[in-house]
N, C-alpha and C positions, 0 to 999 in steps of 0.2 A: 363478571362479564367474561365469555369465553374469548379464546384467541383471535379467533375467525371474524367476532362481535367487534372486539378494541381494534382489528385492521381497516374492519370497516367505517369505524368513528374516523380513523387517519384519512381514508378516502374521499368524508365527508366534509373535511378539511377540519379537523380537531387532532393536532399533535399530543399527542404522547407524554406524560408525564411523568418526572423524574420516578417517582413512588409507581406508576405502573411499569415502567422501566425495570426498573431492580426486579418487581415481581419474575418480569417476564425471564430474566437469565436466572432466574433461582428455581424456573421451574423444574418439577420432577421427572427423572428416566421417563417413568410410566407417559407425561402426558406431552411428552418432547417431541412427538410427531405430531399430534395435533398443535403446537406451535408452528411448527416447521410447517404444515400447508400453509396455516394463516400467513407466515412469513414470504409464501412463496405465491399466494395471492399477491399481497402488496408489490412485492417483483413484476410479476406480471402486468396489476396496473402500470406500474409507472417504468419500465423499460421492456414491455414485450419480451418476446419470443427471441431477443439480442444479446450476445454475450461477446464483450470483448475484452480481447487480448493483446496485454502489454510485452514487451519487453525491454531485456536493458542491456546496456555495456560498461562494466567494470574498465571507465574510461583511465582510473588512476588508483593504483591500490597499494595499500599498507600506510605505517609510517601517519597515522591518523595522532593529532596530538589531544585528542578528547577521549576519557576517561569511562566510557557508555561499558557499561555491567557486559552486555551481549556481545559486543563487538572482534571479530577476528583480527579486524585492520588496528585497531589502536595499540598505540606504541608503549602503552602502559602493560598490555599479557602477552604474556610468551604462546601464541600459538601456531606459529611456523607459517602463515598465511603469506601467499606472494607480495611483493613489494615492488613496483614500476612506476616509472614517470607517465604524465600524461601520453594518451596516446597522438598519433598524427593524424589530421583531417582526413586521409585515404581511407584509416585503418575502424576511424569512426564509420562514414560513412556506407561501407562496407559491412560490414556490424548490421547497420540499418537496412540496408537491401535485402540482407541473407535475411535478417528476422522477416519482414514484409514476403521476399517468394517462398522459403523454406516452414514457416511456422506461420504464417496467415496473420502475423501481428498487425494491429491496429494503430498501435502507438508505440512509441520510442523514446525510451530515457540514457541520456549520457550521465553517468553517474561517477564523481568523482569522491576516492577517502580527503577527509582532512573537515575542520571548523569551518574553512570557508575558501573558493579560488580564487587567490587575492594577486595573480601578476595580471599585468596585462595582457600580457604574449598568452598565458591560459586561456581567457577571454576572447583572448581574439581568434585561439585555434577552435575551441567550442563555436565561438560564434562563427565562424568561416564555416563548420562541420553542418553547424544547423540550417547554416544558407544549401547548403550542398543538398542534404537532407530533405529540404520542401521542394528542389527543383527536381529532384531524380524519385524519388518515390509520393506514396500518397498517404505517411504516417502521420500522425498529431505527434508531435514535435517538443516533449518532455528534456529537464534535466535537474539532477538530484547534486549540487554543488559546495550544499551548504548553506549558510550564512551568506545572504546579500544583501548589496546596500541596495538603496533606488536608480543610481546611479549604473550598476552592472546588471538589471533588472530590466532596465529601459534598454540598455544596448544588447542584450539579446532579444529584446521583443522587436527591433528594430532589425534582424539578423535572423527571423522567422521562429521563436522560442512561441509555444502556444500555451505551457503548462508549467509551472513551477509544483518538483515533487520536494516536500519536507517533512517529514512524519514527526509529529509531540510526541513518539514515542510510548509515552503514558502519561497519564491522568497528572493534573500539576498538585496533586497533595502526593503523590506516591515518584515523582520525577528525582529527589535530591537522593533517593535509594538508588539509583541505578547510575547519574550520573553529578561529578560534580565542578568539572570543568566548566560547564558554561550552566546558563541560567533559561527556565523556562519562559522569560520575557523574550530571551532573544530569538528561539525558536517564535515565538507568536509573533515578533517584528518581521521577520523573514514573509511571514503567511501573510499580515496584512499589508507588506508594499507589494506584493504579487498581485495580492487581489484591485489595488488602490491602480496600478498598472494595467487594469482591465487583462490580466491574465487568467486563467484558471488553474487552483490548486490544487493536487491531490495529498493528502494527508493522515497517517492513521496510524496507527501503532501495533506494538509488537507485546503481547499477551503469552503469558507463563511463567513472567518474573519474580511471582510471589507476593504482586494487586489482588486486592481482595474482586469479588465480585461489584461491588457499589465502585471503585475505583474505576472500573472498565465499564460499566455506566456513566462514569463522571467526565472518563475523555469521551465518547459520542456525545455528549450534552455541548463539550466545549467544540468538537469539530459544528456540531448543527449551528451555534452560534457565531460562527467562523462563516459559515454558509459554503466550506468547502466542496468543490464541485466530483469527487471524488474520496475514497476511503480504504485503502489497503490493511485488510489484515493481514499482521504476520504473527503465526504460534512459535514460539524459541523451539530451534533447532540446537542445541547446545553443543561449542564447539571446544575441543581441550585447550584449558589455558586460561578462558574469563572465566571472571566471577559469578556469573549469570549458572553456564555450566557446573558449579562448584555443587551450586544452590537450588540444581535442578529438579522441580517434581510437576509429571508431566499435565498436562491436561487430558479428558478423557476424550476420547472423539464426541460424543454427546455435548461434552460441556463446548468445545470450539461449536458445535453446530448451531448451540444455543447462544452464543457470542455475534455469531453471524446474524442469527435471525433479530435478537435483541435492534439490533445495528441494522440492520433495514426498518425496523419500526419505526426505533428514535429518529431515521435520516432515509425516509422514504423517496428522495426526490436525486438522490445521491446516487453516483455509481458505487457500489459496493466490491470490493474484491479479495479474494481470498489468497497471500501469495506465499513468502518464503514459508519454510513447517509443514505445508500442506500435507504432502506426501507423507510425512513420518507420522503426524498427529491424526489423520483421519487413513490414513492405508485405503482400504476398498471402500472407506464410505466417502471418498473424495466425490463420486459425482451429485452426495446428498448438500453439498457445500451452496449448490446453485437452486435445490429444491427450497436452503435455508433461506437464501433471498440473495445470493452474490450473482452479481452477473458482470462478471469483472474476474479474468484471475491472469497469473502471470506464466508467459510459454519458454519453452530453454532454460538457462543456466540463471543462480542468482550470483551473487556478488563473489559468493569464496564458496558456496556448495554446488554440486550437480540438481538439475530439476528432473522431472521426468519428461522423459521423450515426446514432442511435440506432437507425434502423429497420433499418441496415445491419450493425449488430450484434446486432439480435435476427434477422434472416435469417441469418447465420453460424452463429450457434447454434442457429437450428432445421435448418438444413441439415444440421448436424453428428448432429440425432436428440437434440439435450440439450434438457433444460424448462428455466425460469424457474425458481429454488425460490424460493415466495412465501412459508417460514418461516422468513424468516431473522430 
């Protein structure tokens, strides 16, 4: 069956199976364009002519007591990354404005280092930021916190929280290689009292750690069965100091293109997004990332690297003939 043929079975409402899955990210250089339209059909059905754009604030950084391969902030590698307390409700919401007039974001994630924010005074400065947040601007209203109970889950949905962000990271056979502090049940608990809270979750992981191919098949299999409403790719940016960077070998731009498109197959109904890596791992074939099937990427700065310049990313995407979708 060609590409174009299996996208259309999706349309017809016949999902994808594991074994044509695998196929699909193994396929070859040569016929990796004729993926990539089929991929960017299925885009087109099911999110238009709309590409949005996130972004975030490095609300609390360093000083992370979890042990993640990739990670800048964790207190386990030496790699000189900044270190601060949460920031102030002003300093938040401000954050949010400038992303919304200056970079045309759609959404907003308060993102804090650490397992999980467990004072209350944390909670209640987030919470106090995200009330601020829905009444001054017109963002979807994200944040990446960690570990939560049900309990700090309801009190920010109650406090204008629209999205709970928590990436598996990777596929749960290949999770206990990268990290061993906490366990891949508890990231899955986090995901479903989000969802159980009628929130929306985005979730998706970070590729280049040394998962085979069928692993990176195996977590979109596990996010479709999650029904997450959302799906962040991230390529390892390798930073000195983790283990991840030690052990680094990179991906080819092809092969992320074909990760993307793979991942609108399996999860055709999902926002797809292509975020931290981008820039290094596809250089100028970045605007192919949305032909793959992403319509979803992230604008400004990420966590501990530079992104690229915001105005340079809404020129891509209007070059491309894509809009803004301002209803996210």
């Amino acid at each position: 069956m060609t590409h174009t043929a299996l996208a259309r079975e999706i349309i017809n409402g016949n999902p994808i199976s594991l074994r044509e899955a695998s196929a699909l990210i193994s396929t070859s250089d040569e016929d990796t364009f004729n993926l990539l339209a089929a991929a960017n059909l299925l885009r087109k059905t099911y999110k238009g002519n709309k590409i949005k754009l996130c972004a975030i604030v490095n609300a609390k950084s360093g000083r992370c007591s979890e042990d993640c391969s990739f990670c800048a902030q964790s207190a386990h590698h030496q790699t000189g990354s900044a270190t601060y307390p949460l920031l102030n409700q002003e300093e938040m919401v401000n954050a949010a404005k400038t992303a919304e007039t200056t970079m045309s974001a759609t959404c907003f994630s308060i993102v804090t280092s650490g397992k999980s924010t467990k004072t209350d005074s944390e909670l209640e400065t987030i919470g106090s930021a995200l009330m601020a947040i829905n009444h001054e601007t017109n963002l979807n209203r994200c944040v990446s916190i960690g570990t939560l109970t049900k309990e700090a889950i309801l009190k920010l949905k109650n406090s204008g929280l629209e999205r709970v962000h928590h990436n598996l990271e990777a596929a749960e056979s290949y999770f206990s290689r990268i990290c061993t502090t906490h366990t891949y049940a508890e990231r899955l608990q986090t995901i479903k009292l989000a969802k159980q809270a009628g929130l929306e979750v985005c979730s998706g992981g970070i590729f280049g750690l040394g998962e085979t191919l069928e692993q990176r098949v195996e977590l979109a299999f596990t996010l479709r069965e999650l029904e997450v409403e959302s799906v962040p790719i991230n390529i390892l940016n390798p930073v000195k100091g983790t283990p991840a960077a030690d052990n680094y070998q990179p991906m080819s731009p092809l092969g992320v293109l074909r990760l993307v498109a793979t991942y609108r197959f399996i999860l055709p109904n999902a926002d797809i997004g292509v975020f931290g890596g981008r820039e290094k791992a596809l250089g100028e074939l970045q605007p192919l990332m949305f032909i793959a099937g992403a319509n979803v990427t992230l604008v400004g700065d990420y966590l501990t690297t530079k992104g690229q310049a915001p105005d340079k990313d809404l020129k891509m995407i209007a070059d491309l003939g894509l809009e803004i979708d301002h209803q996210c």
